[in-house]
C-alpha positions as protocol buffer text, in pm:
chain_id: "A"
residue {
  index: 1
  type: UNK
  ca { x: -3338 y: 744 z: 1369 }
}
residue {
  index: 2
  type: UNK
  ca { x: -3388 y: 498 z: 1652 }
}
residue {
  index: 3
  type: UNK
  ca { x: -3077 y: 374 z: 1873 }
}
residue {
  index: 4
  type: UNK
  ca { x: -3015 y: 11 z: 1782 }
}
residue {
  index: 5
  type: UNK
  ca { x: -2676 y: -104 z: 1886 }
}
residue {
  index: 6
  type: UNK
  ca { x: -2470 y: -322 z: 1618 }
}
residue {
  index: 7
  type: UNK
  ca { x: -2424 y: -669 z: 1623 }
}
residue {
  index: 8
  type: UNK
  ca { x: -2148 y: -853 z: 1808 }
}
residue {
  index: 9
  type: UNK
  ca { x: -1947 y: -1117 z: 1610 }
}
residue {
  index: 10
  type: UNK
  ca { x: -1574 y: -1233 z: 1634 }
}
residue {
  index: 11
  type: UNK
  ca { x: -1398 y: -1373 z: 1324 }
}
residue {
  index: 12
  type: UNK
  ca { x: -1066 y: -1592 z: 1321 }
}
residue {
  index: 13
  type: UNK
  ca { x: -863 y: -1647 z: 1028 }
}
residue {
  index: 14
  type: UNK
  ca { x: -480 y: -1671 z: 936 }
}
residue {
  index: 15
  type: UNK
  ca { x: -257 y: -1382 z: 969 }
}
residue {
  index: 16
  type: UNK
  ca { x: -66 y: -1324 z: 659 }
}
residue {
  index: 17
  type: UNK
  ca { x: 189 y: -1115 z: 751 }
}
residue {
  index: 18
  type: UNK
  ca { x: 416 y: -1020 z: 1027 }
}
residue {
  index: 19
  type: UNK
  ca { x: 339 y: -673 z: 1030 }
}
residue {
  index: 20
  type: UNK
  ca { x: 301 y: -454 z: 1378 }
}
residue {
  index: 21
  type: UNK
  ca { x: -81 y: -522 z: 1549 }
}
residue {
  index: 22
  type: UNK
  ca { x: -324 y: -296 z: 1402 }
}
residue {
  index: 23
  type: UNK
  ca { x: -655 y: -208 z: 1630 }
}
residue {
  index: 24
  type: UNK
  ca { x: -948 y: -18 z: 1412 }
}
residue {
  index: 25
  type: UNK
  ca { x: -1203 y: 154 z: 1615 }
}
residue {
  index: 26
  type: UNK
  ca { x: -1521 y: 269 z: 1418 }
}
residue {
  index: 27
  type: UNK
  ca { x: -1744 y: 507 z: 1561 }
}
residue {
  index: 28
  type: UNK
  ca { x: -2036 y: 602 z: 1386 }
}
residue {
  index: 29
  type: UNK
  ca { x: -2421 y: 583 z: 1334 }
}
residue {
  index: 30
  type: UNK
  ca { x: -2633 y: 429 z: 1160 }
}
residue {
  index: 31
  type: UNK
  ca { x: -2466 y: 442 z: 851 }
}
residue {
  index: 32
  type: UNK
  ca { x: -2167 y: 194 z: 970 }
}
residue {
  index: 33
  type: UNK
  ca { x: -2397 y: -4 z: 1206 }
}
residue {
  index: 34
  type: UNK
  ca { x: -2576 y: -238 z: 915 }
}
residue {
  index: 35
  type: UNK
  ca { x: -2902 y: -47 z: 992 }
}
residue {
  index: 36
  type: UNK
  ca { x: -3184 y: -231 z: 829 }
}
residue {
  index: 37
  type: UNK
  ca { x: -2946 y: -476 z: 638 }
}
residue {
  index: 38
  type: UNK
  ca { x: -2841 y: -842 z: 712 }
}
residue {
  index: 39
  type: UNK
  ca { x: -2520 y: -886 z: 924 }
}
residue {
  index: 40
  type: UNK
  ca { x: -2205 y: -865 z: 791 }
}
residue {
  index: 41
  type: UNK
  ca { x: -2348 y: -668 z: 463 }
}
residue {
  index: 42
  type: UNK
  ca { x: -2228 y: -336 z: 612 }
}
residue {
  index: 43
  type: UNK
  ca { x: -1946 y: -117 z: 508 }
}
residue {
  index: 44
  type: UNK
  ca { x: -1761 y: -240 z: 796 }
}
residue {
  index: 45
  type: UNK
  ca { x: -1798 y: -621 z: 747 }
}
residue {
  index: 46
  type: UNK
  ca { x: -1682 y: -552 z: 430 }
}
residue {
  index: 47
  type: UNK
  ca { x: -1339 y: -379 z: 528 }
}
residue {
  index: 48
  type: UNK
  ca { x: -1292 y: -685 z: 788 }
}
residue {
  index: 49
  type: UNK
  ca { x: -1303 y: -867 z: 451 }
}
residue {
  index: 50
  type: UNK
  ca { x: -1036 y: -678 z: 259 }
}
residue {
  index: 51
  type: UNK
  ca { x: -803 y: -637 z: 576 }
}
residue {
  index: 52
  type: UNK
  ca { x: -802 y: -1043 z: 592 }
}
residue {
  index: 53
  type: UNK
  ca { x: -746 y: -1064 z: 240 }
}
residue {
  index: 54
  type: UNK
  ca { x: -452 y: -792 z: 176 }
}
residue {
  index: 55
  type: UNK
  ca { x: -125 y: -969 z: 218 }
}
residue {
  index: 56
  type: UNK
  ca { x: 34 y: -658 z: 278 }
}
residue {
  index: 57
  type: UNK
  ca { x: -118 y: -252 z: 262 }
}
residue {
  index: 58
  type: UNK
  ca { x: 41 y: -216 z: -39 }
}
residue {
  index: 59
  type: UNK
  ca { x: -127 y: -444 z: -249 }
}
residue {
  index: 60
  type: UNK
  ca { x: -460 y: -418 z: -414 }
}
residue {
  index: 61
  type: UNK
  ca { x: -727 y: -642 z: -243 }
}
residue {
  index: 62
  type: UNK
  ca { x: -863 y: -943 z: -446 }
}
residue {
  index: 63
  type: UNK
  ca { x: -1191 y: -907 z: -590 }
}
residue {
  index: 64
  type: UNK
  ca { x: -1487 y: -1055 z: -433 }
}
residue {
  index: 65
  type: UNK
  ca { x: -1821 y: -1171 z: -544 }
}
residue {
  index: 66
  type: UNK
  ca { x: -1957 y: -1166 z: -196 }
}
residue {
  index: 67
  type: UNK
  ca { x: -1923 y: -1112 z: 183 }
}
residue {
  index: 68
  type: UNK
  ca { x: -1710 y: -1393 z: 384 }
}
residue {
  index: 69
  type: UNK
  ca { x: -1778 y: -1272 z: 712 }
}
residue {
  index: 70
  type: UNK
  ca { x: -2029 y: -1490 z: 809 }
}
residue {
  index: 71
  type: UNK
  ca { x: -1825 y: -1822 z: 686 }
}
residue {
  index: 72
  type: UNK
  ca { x: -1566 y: -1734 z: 930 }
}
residue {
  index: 73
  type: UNK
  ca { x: -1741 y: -1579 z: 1243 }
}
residue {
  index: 74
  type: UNK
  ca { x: -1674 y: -1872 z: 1539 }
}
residue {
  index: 75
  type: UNK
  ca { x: -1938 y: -1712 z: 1772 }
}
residue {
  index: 76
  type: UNK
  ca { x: -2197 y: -1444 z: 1767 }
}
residue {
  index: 77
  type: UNK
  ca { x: -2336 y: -1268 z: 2054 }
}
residue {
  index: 78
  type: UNK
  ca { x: -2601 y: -936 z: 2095 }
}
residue {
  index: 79
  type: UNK
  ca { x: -2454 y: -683 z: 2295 }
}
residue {
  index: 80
  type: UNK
  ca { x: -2689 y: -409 z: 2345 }
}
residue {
  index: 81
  type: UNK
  ca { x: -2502 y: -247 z: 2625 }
}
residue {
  index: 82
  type: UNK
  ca { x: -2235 y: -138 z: 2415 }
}
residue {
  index: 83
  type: UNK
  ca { x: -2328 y: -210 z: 2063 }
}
residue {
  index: 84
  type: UNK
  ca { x: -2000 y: -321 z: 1973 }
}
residue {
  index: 85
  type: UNK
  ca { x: -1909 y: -547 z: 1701 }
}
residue {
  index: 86
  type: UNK
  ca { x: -1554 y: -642 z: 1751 }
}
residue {
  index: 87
  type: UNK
  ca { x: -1403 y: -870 z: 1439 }
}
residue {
  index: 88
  type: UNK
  ca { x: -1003 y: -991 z: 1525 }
}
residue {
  index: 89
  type: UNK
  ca { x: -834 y: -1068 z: 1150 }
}
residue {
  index: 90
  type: UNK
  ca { x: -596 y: -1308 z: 1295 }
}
residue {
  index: 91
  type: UNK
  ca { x: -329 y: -1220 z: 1552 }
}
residue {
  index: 92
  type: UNK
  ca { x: -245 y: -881 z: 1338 }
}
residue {
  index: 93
  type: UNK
  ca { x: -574 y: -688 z: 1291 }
}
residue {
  index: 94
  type: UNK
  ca { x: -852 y: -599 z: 1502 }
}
residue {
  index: 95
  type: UNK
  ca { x: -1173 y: -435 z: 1368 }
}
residue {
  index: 96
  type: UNK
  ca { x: -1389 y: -275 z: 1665 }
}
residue {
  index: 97
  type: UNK
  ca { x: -1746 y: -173 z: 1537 }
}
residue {
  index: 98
  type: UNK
  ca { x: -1837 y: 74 z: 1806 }
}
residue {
  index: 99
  type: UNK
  ca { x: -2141 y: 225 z: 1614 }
}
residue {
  index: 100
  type: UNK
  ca { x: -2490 y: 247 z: 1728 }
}
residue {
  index: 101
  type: UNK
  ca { x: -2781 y: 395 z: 1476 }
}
residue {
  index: 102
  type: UNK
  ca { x: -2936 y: 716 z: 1574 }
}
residue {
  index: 103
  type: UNK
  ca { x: -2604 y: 849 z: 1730 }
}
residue {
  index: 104
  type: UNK
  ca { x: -2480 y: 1211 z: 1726 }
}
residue {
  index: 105
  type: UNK
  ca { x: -2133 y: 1380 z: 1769 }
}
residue {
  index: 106
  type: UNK
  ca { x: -2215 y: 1441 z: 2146 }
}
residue {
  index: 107
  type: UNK
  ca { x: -2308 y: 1101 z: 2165 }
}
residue {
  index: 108
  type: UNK
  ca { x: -1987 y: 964 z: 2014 }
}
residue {
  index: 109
  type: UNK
  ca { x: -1755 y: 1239 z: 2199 }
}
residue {
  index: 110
  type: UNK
  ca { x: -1879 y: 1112 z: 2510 }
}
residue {
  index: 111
  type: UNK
  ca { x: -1854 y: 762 z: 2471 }
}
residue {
  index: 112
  type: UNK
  ca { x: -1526 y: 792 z: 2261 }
}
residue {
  index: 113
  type: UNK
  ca { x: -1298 y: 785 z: 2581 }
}
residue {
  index: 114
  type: UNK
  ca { x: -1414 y: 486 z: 2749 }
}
residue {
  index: 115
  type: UNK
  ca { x: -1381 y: 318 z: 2408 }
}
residue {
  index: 116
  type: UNK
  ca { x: -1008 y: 443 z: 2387 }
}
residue {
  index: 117
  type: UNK
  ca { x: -903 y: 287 z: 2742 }
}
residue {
  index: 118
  type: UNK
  ca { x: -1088 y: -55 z: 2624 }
}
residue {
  index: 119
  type: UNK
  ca { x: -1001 y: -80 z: 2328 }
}
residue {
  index: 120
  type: UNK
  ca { x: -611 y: 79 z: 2257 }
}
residue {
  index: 121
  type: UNK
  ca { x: -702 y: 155 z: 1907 }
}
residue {
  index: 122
  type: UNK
  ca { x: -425 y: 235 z: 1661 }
}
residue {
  index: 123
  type: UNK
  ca { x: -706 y: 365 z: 1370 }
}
residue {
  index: 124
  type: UNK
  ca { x: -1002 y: 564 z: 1492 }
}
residue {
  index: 125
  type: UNK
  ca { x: -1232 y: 620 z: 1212 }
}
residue {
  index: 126
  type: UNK
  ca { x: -1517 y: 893 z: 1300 }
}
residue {
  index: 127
  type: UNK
  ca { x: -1843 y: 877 z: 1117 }
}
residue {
  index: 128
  type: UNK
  ca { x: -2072 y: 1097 z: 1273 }
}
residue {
  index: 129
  type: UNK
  ca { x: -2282 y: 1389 z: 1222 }
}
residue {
  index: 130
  type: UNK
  ca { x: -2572 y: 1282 z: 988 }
}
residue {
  index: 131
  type: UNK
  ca { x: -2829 y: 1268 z: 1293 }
}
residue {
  index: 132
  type: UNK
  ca { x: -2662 y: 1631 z: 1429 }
}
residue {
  index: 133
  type: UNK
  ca { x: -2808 y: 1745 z: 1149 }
}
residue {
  index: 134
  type: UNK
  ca { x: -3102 y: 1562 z: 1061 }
}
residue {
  index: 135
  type: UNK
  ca { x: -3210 y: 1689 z: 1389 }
}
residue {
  index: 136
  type: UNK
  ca { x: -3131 y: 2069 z: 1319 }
}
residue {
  index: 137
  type: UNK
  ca { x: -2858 y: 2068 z: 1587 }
}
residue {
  index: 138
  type: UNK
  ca { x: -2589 y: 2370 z: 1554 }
}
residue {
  index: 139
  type: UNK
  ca { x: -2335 y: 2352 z: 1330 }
}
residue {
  index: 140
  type: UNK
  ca { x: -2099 y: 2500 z: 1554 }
}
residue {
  index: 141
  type: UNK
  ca { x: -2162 y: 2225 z: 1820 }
}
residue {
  index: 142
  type: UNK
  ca { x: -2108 y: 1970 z: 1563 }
}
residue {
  index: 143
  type: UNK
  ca { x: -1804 y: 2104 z: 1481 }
}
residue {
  index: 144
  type: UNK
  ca { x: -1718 y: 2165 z: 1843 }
}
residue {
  index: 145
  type: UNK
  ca { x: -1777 y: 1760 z: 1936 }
}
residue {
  index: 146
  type: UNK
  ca { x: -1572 y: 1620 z: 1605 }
}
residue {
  index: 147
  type: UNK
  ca { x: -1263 y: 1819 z: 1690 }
}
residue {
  index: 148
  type: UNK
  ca { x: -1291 y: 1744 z: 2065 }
}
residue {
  index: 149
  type: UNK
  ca { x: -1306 y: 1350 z: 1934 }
}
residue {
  index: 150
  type: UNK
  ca { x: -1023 y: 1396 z: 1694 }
}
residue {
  index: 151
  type: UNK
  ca { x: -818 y: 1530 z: 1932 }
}
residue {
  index: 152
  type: UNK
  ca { x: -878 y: 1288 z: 2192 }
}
residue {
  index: 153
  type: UNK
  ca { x: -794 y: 1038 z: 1964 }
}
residue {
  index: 154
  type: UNK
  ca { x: -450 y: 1192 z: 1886 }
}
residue {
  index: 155
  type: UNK
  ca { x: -356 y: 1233 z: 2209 }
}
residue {
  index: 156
  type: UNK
  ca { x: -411 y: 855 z: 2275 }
}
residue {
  index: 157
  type: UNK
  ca { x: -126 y: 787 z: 1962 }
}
residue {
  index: 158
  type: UNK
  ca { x: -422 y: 705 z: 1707 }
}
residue {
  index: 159
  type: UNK
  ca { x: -420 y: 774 z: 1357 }
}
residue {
  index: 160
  type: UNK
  ca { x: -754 y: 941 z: 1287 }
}
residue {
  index: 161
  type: UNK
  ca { x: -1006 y: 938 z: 947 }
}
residue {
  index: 162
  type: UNK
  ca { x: -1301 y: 1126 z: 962 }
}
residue {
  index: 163
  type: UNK
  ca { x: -1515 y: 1057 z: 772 }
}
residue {
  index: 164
  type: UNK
  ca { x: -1772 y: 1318 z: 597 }
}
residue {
  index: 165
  type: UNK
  ca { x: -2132 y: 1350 z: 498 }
}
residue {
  index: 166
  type: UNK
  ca { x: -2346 y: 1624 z: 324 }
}
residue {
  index: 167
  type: UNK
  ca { x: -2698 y: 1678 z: 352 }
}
residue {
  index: 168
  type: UNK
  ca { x: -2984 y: 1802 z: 87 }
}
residue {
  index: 169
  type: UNK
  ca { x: -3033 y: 2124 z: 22 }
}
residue {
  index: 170
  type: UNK
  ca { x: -3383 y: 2139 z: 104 }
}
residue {
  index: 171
  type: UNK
  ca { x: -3225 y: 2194 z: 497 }
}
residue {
  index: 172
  type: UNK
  ca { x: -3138 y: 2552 z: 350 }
}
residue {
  index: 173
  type: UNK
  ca { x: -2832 y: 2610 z: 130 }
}
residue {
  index: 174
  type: UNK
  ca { x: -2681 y: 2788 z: 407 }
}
residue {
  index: 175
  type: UNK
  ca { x: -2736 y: 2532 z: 669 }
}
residue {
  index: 176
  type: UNK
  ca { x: -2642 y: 2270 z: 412 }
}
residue {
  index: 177
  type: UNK
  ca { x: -2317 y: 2476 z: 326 }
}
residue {
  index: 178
  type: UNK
  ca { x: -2169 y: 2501 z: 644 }
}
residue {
  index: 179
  type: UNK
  ca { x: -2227 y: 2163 z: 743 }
}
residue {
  index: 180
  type: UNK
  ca { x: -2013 y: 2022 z: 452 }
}
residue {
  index: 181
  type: UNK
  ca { x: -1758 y: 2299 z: 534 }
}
residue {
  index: 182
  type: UNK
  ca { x: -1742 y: 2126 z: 903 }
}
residue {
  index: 183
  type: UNK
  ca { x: -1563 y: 1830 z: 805 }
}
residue {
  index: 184
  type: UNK
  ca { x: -1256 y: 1901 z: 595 }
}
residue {
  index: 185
  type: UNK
  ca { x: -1202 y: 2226 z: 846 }
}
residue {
  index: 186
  type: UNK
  ca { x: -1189 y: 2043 z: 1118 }
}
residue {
  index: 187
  type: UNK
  ca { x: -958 y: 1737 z: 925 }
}
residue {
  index: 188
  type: UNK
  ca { x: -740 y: 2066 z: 799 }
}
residue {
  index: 189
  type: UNK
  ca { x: -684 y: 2187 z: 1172 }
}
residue {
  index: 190
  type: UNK
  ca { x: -610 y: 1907 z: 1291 }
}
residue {
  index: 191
  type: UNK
  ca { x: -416 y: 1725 z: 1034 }
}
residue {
  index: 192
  type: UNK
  ca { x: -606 y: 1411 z: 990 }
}
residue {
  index: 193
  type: UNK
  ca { x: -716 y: 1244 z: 712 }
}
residue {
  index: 194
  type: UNK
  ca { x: -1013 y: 1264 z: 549 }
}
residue {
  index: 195
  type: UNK
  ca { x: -1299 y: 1097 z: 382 }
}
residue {
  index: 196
  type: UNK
  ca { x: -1502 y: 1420 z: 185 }
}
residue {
  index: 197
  type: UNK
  ca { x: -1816 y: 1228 z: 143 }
}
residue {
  index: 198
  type: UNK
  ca { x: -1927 y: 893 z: 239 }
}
residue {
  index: 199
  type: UNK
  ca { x: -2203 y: 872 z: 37 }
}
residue {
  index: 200
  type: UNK
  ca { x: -1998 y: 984 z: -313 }
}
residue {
  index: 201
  type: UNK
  ca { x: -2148 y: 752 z: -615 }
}
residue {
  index: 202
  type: UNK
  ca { x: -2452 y: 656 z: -396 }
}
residue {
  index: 203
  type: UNK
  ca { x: -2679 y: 978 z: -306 }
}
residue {
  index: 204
  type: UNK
  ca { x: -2517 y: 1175 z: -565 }
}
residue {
  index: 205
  type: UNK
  ca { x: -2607 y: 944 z: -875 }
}
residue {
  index: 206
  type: UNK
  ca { x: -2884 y: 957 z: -1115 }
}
residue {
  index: 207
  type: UNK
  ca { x: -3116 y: 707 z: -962 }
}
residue {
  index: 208
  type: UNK
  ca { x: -3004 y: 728 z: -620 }
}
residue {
  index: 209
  type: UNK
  ca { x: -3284 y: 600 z: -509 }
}
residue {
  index: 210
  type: UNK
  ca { x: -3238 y: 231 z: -590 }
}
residue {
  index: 211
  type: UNK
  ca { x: -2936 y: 251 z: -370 }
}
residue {
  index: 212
  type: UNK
  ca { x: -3152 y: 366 z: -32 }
}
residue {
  index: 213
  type: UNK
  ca { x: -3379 y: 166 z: 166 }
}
residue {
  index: 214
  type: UNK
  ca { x: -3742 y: 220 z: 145 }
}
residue {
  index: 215
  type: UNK
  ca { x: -3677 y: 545 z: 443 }
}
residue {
  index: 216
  type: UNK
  ca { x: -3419 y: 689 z: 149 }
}
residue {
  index: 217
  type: UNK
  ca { x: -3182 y: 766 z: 382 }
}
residue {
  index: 218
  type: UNK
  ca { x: -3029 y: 425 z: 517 }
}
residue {
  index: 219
  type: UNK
  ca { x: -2850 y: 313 z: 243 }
}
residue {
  index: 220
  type: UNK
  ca { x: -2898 y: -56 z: 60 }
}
residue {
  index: 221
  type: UNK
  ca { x: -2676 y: -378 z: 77 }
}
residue {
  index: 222
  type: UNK
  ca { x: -2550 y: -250 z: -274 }
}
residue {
  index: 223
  type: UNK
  ca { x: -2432 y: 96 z: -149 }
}
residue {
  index: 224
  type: UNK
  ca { x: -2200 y: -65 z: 87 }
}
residue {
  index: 225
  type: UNK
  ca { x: -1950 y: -193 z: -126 }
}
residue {
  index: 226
  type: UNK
  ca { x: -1943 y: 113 z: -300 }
}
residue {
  index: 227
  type: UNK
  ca { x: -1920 y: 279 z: 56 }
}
residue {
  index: 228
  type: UNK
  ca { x: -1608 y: 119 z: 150 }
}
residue {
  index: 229
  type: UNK
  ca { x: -1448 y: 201 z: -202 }
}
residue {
  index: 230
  type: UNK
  ca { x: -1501 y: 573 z: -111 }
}
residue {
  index: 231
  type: UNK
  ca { x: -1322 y: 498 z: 309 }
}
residue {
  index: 232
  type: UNK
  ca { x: -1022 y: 253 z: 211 }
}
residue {
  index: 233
  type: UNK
  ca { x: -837 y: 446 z: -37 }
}
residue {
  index: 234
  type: UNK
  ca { x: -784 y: 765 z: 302 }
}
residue {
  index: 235
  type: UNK
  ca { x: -748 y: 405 z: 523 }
}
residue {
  index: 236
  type: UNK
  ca { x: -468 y: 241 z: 346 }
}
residue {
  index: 237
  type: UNK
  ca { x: -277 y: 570 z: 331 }
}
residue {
  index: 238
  type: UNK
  ca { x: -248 y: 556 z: 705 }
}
residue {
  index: 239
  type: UNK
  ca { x: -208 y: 191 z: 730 }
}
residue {
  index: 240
  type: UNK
  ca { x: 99 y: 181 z: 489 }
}
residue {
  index: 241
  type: UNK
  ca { x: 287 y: 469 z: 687 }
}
């Protein structure tokens, strides 16, 4: 996968409640940075979305028919330096898109800290891995970098999802095995929450292929919502406590 760094957009709308600030750091791949979609299509976009339209964490979001975030983005700027995409819900709730396609755990462990003093996140959510092993990397390392992120984002005072993703089996059932394994042992250890698989109802589905882009493996402006159905249920948990 080639490194191209999400877009930058900041959103303003009215804060509807008076709840505590909450700051949501994303850091993932391609996966969460709208790779070969339009802008604000992504998974992420979307949850910027549902966070401005939940009056409270409690309540189910509204349904929508399509994606606001363009309507109420007052500026947009590239920022291929950092590839951040950094979305403020009102004066309560900060999204922070910190993902850049082609990214790996090692990647993301060592950019996590800088993010972490920038940024003051409350949330991290961790989506890496796919290119770890796309790339044939070790397991072990893999497993090595996502606890070393997870616990550097506890020790800031964040509440952290991580967020899994499985691989075919043509990679070797053993390969393919232990790379599943990685992610809800190293959510167990730590006590974090967890996401099992990202991709659940999209690459696991009867015709998954009319949910993938033409690579099959970047997943279509349809996916997304379905994407973000599989993330907020393990998001609002933490966000009501």
């Amino acid at each position: 996968m080639v490194a191209v760094p999400a877009f930058s957009k900041t959103a303003d709308v009215k804060a509807k409640s008076n709840m505590q600030p909450v700051r949501i750091l994303v850091v993932g791949d391609s996966l969460s940075a709208e790779y070969g979609l339009k802008r604000g299509s992504g998974w992420v976009a979307l949850l910027e979305n549902r966070l401005a339209e939940s009056v409270n964490w409690n309540e189910k979001p509204r349904k929508t028919t399509k994606n606001t975030t363009n309507n109420i983005a007052s500026q947009a700027t590239n920022t291929p330096a950092t590839g951040e995409n950094t979305s403020k819900i009102g004066p309560d709730f900060t999204v922070i898109n910190a993902s850049i396609s082609g990214d790996t755990t090692s990647g993301g462990r060592s950019r996590l800290a800088p993010l972490i003093d920038l940024h003051h996140p409350t949330h991290v959510i961790i989506e890496l891995g796919a290119n770890d092993a796309l790339r044939g990397l070790p397991v072990a390392k893999t497993e090595e970098n996502l606890t070393a992120m997870v616990q550097m984002a506890l020790k800031s005072k964040a509440k952290v999802l991580l967020v899994g993703i499985q691989i075919p089996p043509n990679y070797g059932s053993a390969f393919a095995k232990q790379f599943t394994e990685t992610f809800p042992k190293v959510a167990k250890a730590n006590k974090v929450g967890l996401v099992p698989f990202m991709l659940a109802g999209v690459a696991d589905t009867a015709d998954a292929t009319k949910l993938f882009q033409a690579d099959r493996i970047h997943p279509t402006e349809a996916a997304h919502p379905i994407i973000l159905n599989n993330i907020w249920p393990e998001l609002q948990k933490q966000l009501k406590k």
